[in-house]
ZADO-1210 file (C-alpha; in nm, 4 decimals, padded with zeros to 6 digits):
<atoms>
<atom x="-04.7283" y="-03.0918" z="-03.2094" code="UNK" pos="1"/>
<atom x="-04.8356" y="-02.8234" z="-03.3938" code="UNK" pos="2"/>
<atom x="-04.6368" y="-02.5244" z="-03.5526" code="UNK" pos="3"/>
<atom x="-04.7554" y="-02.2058" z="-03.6512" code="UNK" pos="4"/>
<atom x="-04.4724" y="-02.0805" z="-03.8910" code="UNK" pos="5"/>
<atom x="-04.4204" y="-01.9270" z="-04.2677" code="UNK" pos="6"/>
<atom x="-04.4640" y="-02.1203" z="-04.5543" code="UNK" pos="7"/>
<atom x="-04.2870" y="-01.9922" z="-04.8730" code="UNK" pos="8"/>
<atom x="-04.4318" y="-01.9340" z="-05.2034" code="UNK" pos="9"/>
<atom x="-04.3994" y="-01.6888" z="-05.4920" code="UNK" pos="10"/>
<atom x="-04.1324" y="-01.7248" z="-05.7664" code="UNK" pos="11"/>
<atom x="-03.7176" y="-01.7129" z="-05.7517" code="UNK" pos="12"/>
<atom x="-03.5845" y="-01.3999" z="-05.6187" code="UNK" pos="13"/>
<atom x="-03.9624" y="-01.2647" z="-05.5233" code="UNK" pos="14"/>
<atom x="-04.0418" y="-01.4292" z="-05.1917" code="UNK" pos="15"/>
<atom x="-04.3878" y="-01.4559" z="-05.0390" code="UNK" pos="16"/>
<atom x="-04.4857" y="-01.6466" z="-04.7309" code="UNK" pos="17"/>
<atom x="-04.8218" y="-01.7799" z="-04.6381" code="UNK" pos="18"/>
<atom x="-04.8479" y="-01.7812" z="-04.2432" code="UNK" pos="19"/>
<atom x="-04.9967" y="-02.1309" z="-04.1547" code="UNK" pos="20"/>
<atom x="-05.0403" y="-02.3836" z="-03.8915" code="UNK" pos="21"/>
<atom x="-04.9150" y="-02.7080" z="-03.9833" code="UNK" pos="22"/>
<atom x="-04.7943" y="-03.0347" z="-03.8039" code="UNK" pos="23"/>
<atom x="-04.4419" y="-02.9755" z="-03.6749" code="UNK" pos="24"/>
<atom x="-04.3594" y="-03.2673" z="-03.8302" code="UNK" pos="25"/>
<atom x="-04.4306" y="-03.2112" z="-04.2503" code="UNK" pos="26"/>
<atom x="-04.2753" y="-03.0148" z="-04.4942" code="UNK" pos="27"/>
<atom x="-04.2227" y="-02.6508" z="-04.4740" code="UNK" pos="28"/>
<atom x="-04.4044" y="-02.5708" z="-04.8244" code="UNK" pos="29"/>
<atom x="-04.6433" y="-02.9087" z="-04.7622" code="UNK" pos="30"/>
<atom x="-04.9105" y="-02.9782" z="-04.5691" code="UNK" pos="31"/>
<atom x="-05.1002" y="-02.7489" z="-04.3542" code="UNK" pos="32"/>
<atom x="-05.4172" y="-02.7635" z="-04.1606" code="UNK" pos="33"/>
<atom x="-05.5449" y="-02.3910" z="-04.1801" code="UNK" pos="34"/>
<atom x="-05.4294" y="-02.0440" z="-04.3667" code="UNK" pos="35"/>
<atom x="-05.3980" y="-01.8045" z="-04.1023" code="UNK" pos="36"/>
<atom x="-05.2540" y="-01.4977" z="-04.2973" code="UNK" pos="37"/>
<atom x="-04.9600" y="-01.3513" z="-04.5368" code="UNK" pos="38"/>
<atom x="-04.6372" y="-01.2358" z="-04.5396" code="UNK" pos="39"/>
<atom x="-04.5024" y="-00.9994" z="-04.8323" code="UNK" pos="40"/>
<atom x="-04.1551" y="-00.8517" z="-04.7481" code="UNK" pos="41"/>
<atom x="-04.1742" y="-00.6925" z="-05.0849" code="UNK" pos="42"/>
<atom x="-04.3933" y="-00.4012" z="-04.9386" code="UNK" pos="43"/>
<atom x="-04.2835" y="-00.1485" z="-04.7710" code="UNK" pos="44"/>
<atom x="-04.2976" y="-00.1507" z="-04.3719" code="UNK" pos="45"/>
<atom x="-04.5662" y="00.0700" z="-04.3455" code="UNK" pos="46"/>
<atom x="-04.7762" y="-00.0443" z="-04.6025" code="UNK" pos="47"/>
<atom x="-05.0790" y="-00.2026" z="-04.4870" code="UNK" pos="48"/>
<atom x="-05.1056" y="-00.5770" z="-04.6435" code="UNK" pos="49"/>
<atom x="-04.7104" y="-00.6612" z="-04.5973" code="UNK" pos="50"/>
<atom x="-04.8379" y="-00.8709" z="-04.2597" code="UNK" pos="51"/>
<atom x="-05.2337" y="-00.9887" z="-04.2893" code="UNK" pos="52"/>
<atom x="-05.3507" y="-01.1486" z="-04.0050" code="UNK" pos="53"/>
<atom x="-05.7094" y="-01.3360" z="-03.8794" code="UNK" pos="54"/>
<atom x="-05.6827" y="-01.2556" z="-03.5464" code="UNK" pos="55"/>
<atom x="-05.9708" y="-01.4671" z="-03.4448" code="UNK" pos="56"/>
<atom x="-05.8777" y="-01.7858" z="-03.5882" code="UNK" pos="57"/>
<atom x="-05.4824" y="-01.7064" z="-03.4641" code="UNK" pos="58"/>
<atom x="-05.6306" y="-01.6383" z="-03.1174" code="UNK" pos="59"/>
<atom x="-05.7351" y="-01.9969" z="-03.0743" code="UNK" pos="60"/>
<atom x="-05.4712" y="-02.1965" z="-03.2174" code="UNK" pos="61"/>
<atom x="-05.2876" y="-02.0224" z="-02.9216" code="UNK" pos="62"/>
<atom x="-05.5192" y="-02.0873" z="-02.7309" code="UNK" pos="63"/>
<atom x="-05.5413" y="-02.4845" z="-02.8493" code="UNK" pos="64"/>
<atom x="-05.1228" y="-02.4608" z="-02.7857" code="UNK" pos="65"/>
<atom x="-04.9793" y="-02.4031" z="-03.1209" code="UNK" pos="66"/>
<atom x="-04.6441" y="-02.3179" z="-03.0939" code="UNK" pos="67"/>
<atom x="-04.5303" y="-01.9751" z="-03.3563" code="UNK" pos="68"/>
<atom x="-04.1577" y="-01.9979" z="-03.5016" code="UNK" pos="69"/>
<atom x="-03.9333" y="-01.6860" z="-03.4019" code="UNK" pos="70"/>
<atom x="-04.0505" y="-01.4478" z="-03.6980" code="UNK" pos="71"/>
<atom x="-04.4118" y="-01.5434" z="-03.7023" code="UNK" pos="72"/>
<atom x="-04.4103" y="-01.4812" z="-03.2830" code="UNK" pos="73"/>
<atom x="-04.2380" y="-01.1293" z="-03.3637" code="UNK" pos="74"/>
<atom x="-04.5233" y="-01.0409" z="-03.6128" code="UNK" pos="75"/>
<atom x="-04.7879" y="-01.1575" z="-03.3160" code="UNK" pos="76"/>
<atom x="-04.6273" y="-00.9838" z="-03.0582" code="UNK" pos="77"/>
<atom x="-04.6528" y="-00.6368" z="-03.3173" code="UNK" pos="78"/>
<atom x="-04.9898" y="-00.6700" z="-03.3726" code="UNK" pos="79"/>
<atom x="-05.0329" y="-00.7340" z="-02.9710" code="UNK" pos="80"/>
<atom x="-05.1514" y="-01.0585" z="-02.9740" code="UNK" pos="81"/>
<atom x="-04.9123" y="-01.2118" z="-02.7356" code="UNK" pos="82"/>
<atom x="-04.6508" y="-01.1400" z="-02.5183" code="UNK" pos="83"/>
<atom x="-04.2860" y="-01.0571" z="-02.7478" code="UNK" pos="84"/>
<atom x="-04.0303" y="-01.3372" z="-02.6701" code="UNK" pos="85"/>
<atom x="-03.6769" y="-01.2864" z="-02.5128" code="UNK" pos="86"/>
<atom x="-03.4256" y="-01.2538" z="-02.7201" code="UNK" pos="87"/>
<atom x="-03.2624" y="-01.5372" z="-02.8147" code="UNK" pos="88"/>
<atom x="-02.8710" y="-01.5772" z="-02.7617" code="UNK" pos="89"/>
<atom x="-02.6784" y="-01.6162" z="-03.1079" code="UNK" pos="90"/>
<atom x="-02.4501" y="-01.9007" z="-03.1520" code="UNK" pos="91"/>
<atom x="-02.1352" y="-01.9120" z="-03.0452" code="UNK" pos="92"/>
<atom x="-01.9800" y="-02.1633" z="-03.3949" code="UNK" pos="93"/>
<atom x="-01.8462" y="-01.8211" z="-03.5591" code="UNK" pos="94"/>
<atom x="-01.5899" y="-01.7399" z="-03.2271" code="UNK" pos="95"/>
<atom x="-01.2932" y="-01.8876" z="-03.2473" code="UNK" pos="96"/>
<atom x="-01.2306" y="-02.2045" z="-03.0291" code="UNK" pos="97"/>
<atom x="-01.0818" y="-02.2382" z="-02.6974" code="UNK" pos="98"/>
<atom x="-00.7009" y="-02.2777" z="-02.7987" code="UNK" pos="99"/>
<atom x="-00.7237" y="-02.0245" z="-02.9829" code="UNK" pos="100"/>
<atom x="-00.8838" y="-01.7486" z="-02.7858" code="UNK" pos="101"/>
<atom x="-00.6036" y="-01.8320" z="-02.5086" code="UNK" pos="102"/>
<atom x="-00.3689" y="-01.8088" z="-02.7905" code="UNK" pos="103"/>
<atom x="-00.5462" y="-01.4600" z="-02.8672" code="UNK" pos="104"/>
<atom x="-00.5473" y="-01.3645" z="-02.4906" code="UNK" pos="105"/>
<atom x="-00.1453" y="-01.4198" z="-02.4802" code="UNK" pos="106"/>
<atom x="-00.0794" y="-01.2442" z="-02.7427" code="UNK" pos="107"/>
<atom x="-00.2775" y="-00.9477" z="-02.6371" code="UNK" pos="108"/>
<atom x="-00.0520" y="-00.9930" z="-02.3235" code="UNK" pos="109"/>
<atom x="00.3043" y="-00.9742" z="-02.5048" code="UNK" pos="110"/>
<atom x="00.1822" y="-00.6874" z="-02.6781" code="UNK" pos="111"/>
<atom x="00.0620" y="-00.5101" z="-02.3759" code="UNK" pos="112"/>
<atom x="00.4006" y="-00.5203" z="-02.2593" code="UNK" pos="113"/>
<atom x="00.5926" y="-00.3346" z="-02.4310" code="UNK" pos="114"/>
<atom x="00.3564" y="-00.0774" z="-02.4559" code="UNK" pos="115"/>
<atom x="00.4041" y="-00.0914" z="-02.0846" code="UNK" pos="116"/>
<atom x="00.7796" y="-00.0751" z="-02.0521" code="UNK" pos="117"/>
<atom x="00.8137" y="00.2498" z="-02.3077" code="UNK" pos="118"/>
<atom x="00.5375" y="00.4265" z="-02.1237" code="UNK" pos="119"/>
<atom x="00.7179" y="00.3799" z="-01.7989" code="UNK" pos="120"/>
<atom x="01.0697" y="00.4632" z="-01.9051" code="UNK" pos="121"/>
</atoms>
């Protein structure tokens, strides 16, 4: 299958991507089949060679059914090249787990309580 995603270069602490489509299957920083633009996130938003792009040559490997990662289908979708994606949902590992959120929920209760009985007296 094949991937159209970012592949990192540039030194420590000064990233720069090279925009590539590569088989899904090799390294992110190895082997690709063709250069299809850059990535500087260096630049300023508005500056005109943070995202460079050949349109043409992008065009078809959509066309051929190259699948773009998240961030390179965001940088598509801005330059109108295809349709943006939905949002994906986030991951639910950082909420607490089931126990505990009905642990959470009773507590919440008890304190609600109280709060209840002064109001009312």
């Amino acid at each position: 299958m094949l991937a159209i995603r970012m592949s990192r270069h540039g030194t420590k602490k000064r990233p720069f991507f090279h925009i590539v489509v590569a088989d899904s299957r090799s390294p992110r920083d190895g082997r690709f089949i063709e250069k299809l633009g850059t990535y500087n996130p260096l630049l300023p938003r508005e500056h005109e060679k943070r995202i460079t792009m050949d349109k043409e040559r992008i065009a078809h490997w959509l066309k051929v059914g190259a699948q773009p990662s998240d961030r390179v289908a965001k940088f598509f979708a801005q330059a109108e090249l295809m349709k943006p994606r939905e949002r994906r949902e986030q991951t639910k590992k950082s909420q607490p787990k089931a126990k505990a959120q009905e642990r959470m929920k009773a507590a919440a209760a008890a304190a609600e309580k109280p709060a209840e009985e002064a109001a009312a007296s």
